[in-house]
C-alpha positions in Angstrom: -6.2 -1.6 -9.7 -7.6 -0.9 -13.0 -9.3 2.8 -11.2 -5.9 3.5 -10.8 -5.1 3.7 -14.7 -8.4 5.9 -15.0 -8.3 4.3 -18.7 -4.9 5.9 -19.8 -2.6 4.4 -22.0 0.0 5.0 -19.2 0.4 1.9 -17.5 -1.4 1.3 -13.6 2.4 0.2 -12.3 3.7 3.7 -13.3 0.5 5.6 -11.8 0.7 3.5 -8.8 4.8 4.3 -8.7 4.1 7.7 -8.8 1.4 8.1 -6.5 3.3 5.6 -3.9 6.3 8.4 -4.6 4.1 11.4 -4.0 2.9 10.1 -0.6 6.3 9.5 0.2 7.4 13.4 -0.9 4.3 14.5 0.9 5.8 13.2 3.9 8.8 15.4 3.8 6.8 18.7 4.8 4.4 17.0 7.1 7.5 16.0 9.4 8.8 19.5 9.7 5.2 20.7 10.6 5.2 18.0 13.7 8.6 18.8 14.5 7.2 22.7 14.9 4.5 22.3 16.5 4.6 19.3 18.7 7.0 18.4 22.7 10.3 17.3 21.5 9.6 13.9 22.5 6.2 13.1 20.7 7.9 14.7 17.6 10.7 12.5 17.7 9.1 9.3 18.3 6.4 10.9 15.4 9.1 12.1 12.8 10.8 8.7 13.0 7.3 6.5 12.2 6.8 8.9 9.7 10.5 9.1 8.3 10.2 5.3 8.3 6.9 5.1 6.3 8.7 7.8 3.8 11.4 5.7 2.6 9.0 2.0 2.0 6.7 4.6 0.2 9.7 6.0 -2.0 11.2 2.9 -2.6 8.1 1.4 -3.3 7.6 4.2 -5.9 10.3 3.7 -7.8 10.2 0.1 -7.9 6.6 0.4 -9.5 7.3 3.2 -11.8 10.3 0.7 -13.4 7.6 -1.7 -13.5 9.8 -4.2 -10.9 7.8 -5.6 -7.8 7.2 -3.6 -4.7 6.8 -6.7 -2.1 9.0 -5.9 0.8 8.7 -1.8 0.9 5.5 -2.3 -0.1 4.7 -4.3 2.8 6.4 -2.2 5.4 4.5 0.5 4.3 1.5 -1.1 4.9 2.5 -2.2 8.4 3.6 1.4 8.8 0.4 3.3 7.7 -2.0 1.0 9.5 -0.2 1.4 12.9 -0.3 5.2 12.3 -3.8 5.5 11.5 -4.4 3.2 14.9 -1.8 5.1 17.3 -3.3 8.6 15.8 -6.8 7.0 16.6 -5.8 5.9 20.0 -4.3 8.7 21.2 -6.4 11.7 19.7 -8.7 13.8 22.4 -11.9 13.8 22.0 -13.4 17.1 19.4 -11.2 18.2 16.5 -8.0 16.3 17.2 -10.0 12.9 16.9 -12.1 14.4 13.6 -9.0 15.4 12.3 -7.2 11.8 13.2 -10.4 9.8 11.8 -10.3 11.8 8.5 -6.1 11.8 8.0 -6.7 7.7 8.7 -10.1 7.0 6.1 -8.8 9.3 3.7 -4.5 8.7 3.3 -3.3 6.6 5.5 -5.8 3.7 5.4 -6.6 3.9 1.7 -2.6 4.0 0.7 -2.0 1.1 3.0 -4.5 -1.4 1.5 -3.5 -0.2 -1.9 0.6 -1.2 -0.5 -0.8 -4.6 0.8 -2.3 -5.1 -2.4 1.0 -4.6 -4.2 3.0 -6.6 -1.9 0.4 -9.6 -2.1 0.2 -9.0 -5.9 3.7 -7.9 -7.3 4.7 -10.1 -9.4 7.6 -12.7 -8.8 11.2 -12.0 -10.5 11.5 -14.4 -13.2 14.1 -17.0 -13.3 15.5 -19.0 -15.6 12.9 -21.9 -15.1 10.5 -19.3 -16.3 11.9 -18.2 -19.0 13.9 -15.2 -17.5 17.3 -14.2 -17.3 17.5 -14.1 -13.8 19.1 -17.2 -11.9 18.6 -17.8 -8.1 20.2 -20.6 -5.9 17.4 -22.6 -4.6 17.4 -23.2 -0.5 16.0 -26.5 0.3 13.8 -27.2 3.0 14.0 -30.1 4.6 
């Protein structure tokens, strides 16, 4: 993740909170360009992927620009991205719409989604009190 930082002295979890945040904004206008311009059915099922994907992305934004772990919205957007990029891929026509499908899924959706699987494999644990933090957390036994 240290490309991320590009060597600035602001730290990677805020870059990576803000650009998990932009993606998520991006979304926003995106959705209202399907919902123009494709059958009301394809833009429903469409806008709600996308809608879905939106609000991981955001929350896992702000969870990284506080500096707290991503895991869970950063997983779902994982999931959520890579089955976009495959359903675009699947369902493109041959010509433009299938350029235009391979370059959307090697350039943003792909990219963003190993960089959320990273973050949910990576974020680091809440601490609890045997660790030193403040936090305390009722242990389940599994028997």
């Amino acid at each position: 993740m240290a490309l991320l930082a590009l060597d600035s002295p602001v730290p990677t979890a805020l870059w990576q909170g803000r650009l998990l945040t932009l993606a998520g904004l991006a979304l926003l206008p995106w959705m209202g360009y399907l919902a123009a311009t494709l059958p009301p059915a394809e833009a429903a099922a469409w806008i709600a992927l996308d809608s879905l994907e939106a609000v991981c992305l955001l929350a896992a934004g702000a969870r990284r620009s506080t500096g707290r772990p991503a895991r869970l919205p950063a997983a779902g957007a994982a999931l959520l991205l890579t089955a976009d990029a495959c359903v675009d891929l699947l369902t493109s026509a041959p010509g433009t719409e299938l350029a235009a499908a391979l370059a959307m899924a090697l350039c943003a959706e792909l990219p963003l989604a190993a960089l959320c699987a990273a973050l949910a494999r990576r974020s680091p644990r809440p601490r609890t009190a045997a660790t030193g933090g403040s936090a305390t957390y009722k242990r389940i036994s599994s028997r």
